[in-house]
PAKOL-715460 format. One record per residue (C-alpha): x, y, z. Coordinates in steps of 0.02 Angstrom, whole numbers, padded with zeros to 5 digits, always signed. Layout:
% residues N
XYZ
...
This chain:
% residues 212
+04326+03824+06089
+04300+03961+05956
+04462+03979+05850
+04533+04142+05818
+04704+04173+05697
+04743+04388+05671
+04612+04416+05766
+04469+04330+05635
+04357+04211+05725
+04340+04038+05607
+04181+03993+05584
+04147+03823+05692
+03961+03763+05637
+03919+03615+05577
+03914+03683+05388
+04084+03746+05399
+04166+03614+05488
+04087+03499+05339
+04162+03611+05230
+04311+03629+05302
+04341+03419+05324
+04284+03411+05129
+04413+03527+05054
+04559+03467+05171
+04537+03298+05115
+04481+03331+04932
+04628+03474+04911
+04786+03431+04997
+04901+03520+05105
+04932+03666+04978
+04758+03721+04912
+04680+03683+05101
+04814+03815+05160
+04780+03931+05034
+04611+03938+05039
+04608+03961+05223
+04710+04086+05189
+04607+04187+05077
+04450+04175+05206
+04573+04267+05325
+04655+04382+05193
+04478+04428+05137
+04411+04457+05320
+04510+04575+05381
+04507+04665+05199
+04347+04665+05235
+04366+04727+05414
+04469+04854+05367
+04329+04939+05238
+04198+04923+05373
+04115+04801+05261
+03968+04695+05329
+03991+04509+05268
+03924+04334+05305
+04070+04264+05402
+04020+04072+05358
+03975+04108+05181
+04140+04199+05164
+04248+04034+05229
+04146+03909+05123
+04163+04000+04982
+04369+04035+05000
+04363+03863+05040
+04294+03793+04877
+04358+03924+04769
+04504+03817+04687
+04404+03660+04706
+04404+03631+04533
+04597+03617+04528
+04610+03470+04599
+04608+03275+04532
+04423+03242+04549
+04407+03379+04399
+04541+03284+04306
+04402+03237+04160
+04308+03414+04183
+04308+03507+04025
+04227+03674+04108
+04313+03813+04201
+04401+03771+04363
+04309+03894+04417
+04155+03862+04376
+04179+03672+04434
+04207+03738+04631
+04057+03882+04593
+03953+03736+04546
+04016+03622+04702
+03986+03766+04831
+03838+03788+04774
+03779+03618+04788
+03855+03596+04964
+03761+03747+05025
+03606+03691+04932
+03616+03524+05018
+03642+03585+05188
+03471+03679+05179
+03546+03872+05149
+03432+03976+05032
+03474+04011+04847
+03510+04199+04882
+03661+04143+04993
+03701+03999+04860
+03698+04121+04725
+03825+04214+04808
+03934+04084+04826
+03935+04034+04671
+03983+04191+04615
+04121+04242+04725
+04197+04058+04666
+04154+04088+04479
+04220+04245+04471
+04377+04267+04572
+04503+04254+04458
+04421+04394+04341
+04495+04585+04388
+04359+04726+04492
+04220+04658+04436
+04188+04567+04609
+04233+04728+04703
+04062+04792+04631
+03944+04649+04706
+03912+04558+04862
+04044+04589+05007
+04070+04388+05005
+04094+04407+04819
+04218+04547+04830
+04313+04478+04987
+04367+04291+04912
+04445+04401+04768
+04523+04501+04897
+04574+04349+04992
+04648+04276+04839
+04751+04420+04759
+04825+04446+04935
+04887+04284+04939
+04930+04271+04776
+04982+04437+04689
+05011+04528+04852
+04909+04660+04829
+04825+04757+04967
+04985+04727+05078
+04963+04899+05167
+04787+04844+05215
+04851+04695+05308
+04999+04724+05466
+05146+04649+05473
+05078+04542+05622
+04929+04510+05555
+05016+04440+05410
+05132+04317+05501
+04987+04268+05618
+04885+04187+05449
+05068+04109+05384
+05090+04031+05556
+04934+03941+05567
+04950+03889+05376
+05121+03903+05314
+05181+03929+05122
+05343+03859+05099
+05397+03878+04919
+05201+03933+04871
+05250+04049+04712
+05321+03873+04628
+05200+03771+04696
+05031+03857+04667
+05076+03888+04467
+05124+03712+04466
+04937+03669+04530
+04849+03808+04418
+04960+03699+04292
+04882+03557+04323
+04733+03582+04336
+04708+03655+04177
+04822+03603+04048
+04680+03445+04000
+04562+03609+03960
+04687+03725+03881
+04548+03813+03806
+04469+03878+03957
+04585+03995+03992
+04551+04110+03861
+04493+04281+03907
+04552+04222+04087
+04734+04243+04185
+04762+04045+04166
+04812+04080+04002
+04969+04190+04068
+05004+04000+04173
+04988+03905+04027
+05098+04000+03916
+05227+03990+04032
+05218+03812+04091
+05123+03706+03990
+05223+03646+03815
+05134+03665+03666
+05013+03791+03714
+04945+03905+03587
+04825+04068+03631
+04649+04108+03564
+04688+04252+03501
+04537+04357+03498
+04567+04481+03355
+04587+04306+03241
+04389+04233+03319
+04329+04411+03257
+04431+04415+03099
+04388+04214+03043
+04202+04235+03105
+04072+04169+02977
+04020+04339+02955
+04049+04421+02783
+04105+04580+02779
């Protein structure tokens, strides 16, 4: 029976029920909320612009996009980001999808925490970013009812997810501190993690071997 929450119908094929059994059990209660989360955010974003999107590439890529925060990264010395890019990728390789569809994938993951760039590429691309700074920031909150809103919450609550989420962006980069430069993880790290010192990029250009 075909599963429908604010009016978005979940993708139920093999692929994404795969995908959707991996991240539960890889994730935990918190990122596999959040990430269904985003696939619904991002759908009816994109419903709402009259954009025309893979359904099943959109929910296995919101579903691996913070992949890479979680324990089986703990030694990963890459971007989180780029850790669940890679891993969707690799799932959708695996499962026989084309590289064209992998690609994109790999880029909605890669790139979602990095501002309007995504809004310019794929609609899959664009939509987990819009997924994730709903759910996240709160932006686009006149795009999304009021009802449409609680519907998402009631099928995957977020009790206390403000504290909880910049715990796990905590976590799951403070063994890598240095990935978050250029990147919005360094705003979490600043805040949370102790010791943390910035790149500063005015001091890489200044101190670069160059002479002048």
């Amino acid at each position: 029976m075909t599963t429908r929450i604010a009016g978005i119908e979940i993708p139920d094929s093999a692929l994404a029920k795969e995908a959707d059994e991996l991240v539960r059990d890889t994730a935990g209660p918190l990122l596999y909320d959040h990430s269904r989360r985003v696939h619904l955010f991002g759908a009816l974003r994109g419903r709402r612009r009259a954009l025309a999107f893979d359904p099943e590439l959109l929910y296995v890529a919101a579903l691996f996009h913070d992949l890479g925060l979680t324990a089986q990264y703990a030694d990963s010395q890459q971007r989180f980001e780029l850790d669940g890019a890679d891993a969707a990728r690799d799932f959708l390789l695996r499962h026989g999808l084309g590289a064209e569809q992998a690609r994109i994938a790999w880029t909605a993951v890669a790139l979602h925490t990095t501002p309007e760039i995504p809004y310019r590429m794929e609609p899959e691309v664009a939509l987990v970013t819009a997924g994730v700074e709903h759910d996240v920031l709160g932006l686009g909150f006149d795009e999304i009812t009021d009802a449409q809103r609680a519907a998402v919450v009631a099928a995957h609550p977020r009790p206390d997810f403000k504290r909880r989420i910049l715990e796990a962006f905590t976590e799951g980069i403070a063994h890598r501190p240095g990935t978050a430069f250029g990147n919005v993880k360094a705003d979490v790290l600043a805040r949370f993690s102790p010791g943390f010192v910035r790149t500063d990029f005015v001091s890489v250009i200044e101190d670069s071997p160059w002479p002048e």
